[in-house]
N, C-alpha and C positions, 0 to 999 in steps of 0.2 A: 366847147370846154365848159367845164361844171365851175365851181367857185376859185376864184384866183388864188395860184398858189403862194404860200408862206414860207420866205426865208427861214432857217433855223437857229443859223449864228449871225451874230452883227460880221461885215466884211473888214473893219478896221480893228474891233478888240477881240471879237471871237465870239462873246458874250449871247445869250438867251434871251435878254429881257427886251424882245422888240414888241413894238406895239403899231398899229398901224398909222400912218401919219394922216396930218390935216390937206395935203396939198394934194390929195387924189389918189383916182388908182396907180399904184406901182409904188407908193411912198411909204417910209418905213421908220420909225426913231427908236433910236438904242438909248436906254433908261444909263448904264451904265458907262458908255466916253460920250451921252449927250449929242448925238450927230445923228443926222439924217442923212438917209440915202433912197436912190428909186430903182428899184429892179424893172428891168424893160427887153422883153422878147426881138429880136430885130430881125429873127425868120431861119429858113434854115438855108445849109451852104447848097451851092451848084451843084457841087463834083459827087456829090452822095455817098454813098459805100463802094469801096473798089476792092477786087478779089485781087491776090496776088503770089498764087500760087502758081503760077506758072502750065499748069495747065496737064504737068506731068505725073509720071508714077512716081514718087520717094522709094527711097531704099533703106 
């Protein structure tokens, strides 16, 4: 992966104005409701993509 990617709205007001935070990678502070937050990948699911068309002709 190239450079960490950047939220676009704050997740509590909605707001633009985030700036990276002091407490490490994944940290975030929204200028406008004042709160910090940390974005954090946790992987991806088991079950992956499942087909579910039945395997038939449509009509």
């Amino acid at each position: 992966m190239s450079e960490r990617a950047a939220p676009f709205h704050c997740p509590y007001c909605g707001d633009e104005d985030l700036r990276p935070g002091e407490q490490g990678h994944g940290a975030w502070e929204c200028a406008a409701c004042n709160r910090a937050f940390q974005l954090k990948f946790l992987g991806l699911l088991a079950r992956g993509v499942q087909r579910n068309d039945g395997g038939g002709d449509e009509i």
